[in-house]
Jmol script that loads the backbone (N, CA, C; Angstrom):
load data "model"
ATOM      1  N   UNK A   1      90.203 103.902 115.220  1.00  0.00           N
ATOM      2  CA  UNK A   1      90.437 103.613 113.833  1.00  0.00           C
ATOM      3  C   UNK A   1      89.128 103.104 113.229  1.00  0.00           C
ATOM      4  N   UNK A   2      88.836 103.372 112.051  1.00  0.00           N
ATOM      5  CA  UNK A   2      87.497 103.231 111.577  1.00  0.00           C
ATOM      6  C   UNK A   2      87.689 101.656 110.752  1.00  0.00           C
ATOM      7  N   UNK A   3      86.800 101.641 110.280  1.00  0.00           N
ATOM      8  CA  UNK A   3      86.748  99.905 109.804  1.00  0.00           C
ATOM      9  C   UNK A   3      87.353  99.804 108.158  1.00  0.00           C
ATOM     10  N   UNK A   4      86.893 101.159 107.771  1.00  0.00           N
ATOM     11  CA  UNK A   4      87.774 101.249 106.495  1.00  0.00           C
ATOM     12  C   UNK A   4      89.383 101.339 106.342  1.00  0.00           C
ATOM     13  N   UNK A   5      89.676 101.890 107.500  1.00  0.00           N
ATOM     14  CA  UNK A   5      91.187 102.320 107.342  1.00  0.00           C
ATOM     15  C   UNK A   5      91.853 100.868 108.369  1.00  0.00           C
ATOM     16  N   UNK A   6      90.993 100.283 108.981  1.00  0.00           N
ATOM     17  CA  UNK A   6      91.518  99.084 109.472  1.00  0.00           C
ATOM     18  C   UNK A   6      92.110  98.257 107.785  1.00  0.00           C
ATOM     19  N   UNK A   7      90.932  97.883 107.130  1.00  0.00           N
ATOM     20  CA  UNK A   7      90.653  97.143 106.250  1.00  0.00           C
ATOM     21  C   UNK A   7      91.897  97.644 105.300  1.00  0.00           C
ATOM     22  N   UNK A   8      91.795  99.012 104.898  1.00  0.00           N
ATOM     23  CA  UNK A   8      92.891  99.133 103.973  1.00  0.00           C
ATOM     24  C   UNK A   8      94.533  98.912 104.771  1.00  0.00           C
ATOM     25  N   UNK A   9      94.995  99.070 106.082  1.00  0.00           N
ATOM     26  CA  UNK A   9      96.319  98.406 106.829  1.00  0.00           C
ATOM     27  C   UNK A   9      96.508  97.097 106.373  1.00  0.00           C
ATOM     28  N   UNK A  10      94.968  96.367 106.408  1.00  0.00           N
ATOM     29  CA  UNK A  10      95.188  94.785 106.164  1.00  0.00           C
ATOM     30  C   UNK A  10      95.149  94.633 105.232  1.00  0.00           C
ATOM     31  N   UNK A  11      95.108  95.365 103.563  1.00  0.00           N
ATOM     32  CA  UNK A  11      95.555  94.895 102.911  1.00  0.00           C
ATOM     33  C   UNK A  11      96.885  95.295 102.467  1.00  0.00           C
ATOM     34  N   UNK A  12      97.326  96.302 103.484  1.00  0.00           N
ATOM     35  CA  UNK A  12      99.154  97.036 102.784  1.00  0.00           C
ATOM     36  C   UNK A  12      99.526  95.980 103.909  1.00  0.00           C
ATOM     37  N   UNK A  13      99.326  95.018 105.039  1.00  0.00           N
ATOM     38  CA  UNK A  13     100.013  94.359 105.238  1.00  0.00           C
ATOM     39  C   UNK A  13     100.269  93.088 104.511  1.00  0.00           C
ATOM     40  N   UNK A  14      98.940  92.313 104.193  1.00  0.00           N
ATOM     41  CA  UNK A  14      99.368  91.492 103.298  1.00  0.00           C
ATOM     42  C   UNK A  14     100.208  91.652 102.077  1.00  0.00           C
ATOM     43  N   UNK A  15     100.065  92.765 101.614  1.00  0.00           N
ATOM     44  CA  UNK A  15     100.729  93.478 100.172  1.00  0.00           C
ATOM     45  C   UNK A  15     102.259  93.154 101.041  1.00  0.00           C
ATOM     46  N   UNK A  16     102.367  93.471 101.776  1.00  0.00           N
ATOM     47  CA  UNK A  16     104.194  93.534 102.117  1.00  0.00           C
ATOM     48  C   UNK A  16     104.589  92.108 102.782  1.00  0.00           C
ATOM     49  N   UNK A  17     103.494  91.481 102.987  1.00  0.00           N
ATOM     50  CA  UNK A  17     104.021  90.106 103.841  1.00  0.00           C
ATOM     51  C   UNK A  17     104.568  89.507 102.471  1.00  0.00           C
ATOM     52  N   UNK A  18     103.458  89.203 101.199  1.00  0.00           N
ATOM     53  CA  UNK A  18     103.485  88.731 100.123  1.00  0.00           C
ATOM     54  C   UNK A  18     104.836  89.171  99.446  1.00  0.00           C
ATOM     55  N   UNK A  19     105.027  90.420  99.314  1.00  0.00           N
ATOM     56  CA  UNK A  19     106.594  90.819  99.043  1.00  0.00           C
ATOM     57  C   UNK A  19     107.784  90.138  99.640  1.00  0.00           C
ATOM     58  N   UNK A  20     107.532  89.951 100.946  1.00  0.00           N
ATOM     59  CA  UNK A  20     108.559  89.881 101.644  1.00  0.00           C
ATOM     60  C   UNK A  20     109.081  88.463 101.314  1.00  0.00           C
ATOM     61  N   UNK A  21     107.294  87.360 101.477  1.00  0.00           N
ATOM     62  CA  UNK A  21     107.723  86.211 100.630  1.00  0.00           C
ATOM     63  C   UNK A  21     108.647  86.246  99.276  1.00  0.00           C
ATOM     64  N   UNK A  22     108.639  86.878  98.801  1.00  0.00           N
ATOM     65  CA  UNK A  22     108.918  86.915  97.014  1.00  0.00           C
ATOM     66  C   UNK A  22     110.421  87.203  97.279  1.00  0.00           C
ATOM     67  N   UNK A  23     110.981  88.127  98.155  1.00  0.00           N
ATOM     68  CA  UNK A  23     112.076  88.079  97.745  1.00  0.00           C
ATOM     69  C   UNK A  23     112.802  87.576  99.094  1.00  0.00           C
ATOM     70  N   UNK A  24     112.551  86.714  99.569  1.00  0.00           N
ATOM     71  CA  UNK A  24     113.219  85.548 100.509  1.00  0.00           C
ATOM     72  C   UNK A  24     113.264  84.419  99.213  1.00  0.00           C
ATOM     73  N   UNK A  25     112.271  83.768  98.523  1.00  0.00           N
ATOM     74  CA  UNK A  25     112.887  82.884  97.393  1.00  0.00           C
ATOM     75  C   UNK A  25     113.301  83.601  96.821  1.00  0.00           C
ATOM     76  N   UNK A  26     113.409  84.967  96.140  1.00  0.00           N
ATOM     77  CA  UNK A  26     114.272  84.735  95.399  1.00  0.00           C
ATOM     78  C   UNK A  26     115.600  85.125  95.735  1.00  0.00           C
ATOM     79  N   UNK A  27     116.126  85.571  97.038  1.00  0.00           N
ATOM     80  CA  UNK A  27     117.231  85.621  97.927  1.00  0.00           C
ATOM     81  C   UNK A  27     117.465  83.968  97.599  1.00  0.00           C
ATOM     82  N   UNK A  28     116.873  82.997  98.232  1.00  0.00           N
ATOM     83  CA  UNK A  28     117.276  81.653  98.333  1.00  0.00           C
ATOM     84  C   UNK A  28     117.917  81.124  96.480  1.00  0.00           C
ATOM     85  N   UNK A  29     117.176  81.373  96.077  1.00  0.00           N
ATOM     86  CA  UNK A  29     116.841  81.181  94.351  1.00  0.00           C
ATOM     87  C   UNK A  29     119.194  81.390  93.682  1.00  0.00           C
ATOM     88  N   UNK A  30     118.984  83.042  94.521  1.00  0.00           N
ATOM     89  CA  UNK A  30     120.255  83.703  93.545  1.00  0.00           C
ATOM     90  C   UNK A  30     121.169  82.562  94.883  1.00  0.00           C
ATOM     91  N   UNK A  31     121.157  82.752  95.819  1.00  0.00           N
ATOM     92  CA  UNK A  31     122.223  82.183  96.695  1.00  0.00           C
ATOM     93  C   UNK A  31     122.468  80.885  96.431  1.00  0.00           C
ATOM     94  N   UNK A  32     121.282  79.924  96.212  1.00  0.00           N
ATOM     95  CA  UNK A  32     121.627  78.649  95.081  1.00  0.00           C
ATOM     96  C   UNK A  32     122.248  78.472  93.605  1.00  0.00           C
ATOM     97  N   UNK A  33     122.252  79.277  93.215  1.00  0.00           N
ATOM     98  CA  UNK A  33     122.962  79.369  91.942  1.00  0.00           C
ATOM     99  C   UNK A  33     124.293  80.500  91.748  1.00  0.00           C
ATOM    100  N   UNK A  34     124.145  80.778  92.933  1.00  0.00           N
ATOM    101  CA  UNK A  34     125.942  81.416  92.875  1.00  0.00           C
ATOM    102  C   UNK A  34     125.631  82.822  92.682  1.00  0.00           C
ATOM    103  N   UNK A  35     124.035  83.667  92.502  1.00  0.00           N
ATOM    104  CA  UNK A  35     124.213  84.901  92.127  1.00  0.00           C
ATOM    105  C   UNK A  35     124.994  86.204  92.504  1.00  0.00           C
ATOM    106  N   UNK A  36     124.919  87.414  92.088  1.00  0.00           N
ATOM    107  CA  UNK A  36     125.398  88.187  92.144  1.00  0.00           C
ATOM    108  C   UNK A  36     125.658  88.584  94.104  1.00  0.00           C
ATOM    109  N   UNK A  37     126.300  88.233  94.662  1.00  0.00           N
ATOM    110  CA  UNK A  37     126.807  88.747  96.527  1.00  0.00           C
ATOM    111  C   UNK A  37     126.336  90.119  96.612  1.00  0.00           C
ATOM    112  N   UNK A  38     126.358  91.124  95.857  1.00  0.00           N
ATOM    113  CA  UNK A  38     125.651  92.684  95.889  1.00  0.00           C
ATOM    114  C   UNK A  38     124.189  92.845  95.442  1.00  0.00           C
ATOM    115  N   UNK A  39     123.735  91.933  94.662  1.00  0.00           N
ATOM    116  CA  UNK A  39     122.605  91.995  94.594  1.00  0.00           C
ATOM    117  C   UNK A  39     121.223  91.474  95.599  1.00  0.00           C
ATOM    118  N   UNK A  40     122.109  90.239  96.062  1.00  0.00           N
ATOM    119  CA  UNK A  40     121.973  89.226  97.455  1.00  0.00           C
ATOM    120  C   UNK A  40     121.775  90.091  98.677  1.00  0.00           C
ATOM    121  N   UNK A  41     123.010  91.293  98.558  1.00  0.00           N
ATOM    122  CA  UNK A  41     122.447  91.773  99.760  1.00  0.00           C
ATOM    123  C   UNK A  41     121.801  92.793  99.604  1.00  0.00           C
ATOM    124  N   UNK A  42     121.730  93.521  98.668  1.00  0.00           N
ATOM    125  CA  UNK A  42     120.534  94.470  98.583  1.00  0.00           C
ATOM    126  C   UNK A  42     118.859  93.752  98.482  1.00  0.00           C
ATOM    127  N   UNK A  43     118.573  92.770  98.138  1.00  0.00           N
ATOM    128  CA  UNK A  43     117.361  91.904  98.184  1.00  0.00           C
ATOM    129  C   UNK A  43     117.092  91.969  99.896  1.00  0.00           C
ATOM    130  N   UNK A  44     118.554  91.317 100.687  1.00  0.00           N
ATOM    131  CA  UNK A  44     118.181  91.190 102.200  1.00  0.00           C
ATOM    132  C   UNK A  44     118.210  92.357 103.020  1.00  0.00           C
ATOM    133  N   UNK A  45     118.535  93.494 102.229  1.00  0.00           N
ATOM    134  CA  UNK A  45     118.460  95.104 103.102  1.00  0.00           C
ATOM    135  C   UNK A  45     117.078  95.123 102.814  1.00  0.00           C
ATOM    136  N   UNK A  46     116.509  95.269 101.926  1.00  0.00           N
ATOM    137  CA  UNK A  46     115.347  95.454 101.228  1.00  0.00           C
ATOM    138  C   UNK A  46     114.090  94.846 102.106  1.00  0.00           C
ATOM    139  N   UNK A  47     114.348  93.360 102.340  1.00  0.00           N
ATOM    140  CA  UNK A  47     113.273  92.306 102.959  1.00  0.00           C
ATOM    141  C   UNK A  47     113.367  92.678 104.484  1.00  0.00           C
ATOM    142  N   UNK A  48     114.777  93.563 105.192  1.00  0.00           N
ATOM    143  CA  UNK A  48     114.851  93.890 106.232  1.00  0.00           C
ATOM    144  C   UNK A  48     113.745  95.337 106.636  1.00  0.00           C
ATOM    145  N   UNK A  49     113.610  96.184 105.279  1.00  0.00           N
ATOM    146  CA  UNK A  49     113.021  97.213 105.280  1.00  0.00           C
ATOM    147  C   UNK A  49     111.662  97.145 105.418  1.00  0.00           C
ATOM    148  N   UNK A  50     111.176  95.892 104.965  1.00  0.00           N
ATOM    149  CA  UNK A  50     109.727  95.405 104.375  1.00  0.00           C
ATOM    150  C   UNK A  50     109.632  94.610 105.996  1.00  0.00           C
ATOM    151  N   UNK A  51     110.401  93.894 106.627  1.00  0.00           N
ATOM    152  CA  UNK A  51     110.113  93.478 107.785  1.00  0.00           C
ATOM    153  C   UNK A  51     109.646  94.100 108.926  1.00  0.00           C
ATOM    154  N   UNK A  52     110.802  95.404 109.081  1.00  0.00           N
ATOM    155  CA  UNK A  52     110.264  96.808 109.739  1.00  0.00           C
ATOM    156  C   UNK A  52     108.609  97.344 109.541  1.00  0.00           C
ATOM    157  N   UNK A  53     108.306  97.403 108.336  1.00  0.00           N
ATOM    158  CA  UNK A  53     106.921  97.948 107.840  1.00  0.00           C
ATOM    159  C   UNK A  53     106.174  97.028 108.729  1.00  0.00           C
ATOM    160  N   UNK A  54     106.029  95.860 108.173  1.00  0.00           N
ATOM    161  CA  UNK A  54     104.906  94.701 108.818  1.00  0.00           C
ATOM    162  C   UNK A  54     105.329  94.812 110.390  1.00  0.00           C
ATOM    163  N   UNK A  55     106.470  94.479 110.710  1.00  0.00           N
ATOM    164  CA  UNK A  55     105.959  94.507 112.331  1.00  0.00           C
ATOM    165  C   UNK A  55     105.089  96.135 113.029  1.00  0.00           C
ATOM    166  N   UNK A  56     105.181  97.047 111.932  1.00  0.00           N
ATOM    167  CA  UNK A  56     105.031  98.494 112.230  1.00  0.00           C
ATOM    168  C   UNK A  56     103.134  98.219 112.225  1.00  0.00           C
ATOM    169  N   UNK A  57     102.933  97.885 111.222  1.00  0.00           N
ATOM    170  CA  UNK A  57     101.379  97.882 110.725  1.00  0.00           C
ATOM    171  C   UNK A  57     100.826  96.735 111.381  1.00  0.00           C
ATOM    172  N   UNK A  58     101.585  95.792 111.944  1.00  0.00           N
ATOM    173  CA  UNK A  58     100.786  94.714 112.599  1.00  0.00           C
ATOM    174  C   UNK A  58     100.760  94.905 114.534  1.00  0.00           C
ATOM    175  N   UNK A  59     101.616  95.939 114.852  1.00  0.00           N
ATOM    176  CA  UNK A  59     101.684  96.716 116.038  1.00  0.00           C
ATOM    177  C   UNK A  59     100.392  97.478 116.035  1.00  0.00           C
ATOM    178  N   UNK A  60     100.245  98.809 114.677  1.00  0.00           N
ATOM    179  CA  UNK A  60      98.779  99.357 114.779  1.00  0.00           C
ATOM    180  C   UNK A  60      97.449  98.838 115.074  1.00  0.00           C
ATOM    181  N   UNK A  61      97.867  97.717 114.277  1.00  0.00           N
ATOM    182  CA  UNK A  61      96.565  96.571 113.979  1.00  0.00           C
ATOM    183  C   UNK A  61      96.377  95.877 115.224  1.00  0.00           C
ATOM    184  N   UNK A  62      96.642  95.639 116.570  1.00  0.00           N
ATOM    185  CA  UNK A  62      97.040  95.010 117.156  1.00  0.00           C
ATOM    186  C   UNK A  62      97.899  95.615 118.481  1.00  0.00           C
ATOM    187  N   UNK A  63      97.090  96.426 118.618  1.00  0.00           N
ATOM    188  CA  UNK A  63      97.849  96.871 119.799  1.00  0.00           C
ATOM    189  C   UNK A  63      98.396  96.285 120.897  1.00  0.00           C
ATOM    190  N   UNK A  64      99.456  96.281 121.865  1.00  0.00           N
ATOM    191  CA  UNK A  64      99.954  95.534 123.378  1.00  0.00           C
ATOM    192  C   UNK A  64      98.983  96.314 124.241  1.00  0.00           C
ATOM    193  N   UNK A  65      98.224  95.639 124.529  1.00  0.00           N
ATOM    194  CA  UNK A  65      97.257  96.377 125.749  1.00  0.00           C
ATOM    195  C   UNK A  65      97.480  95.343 126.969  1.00  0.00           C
ATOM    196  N   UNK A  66      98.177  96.607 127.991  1.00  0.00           N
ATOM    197  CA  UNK A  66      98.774  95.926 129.324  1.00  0.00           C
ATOM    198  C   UNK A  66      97.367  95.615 130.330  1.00  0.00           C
ATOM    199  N   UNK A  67      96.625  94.612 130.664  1.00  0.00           N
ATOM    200  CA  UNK A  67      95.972  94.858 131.342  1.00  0.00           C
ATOM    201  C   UNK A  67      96.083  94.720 133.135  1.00  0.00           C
TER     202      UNK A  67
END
end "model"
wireframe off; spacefill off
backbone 0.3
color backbone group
């Protein structure tokens, strides 16, 4: 992997960590105030989807090398 295409992973991972932050508060945010239960869980399908990504791109980034 070249140093550019490293560099651009690390920033679509931060881009999705930062997401993922955003809608965990605001998961917490609607579940404190009683929000919408369908919207609640489409936020946590969503942050589940975005979780998948990052462990995906931080596997590339980071390979398990058995030694």
């Amino acid at each position: 992997m070249s140093d550019i295409e490293e560099t651009q992973l690390r920033v679509r991972l931060a881009r999705l960590e930062l997401e993922h932050a955003d809608l965990s508060r605001a998961v917490d945010a609607l579940i404190q105030v009683g929000g919408d239960i369908l919207c609640i869980q489409r936020l946590k399908k969503k942050k589940l989807v975005l979780k998948d990504q990052i462990t995906e791109l931080r596997d590339r980034l980071m390979p398990d090398i058995i030694a």
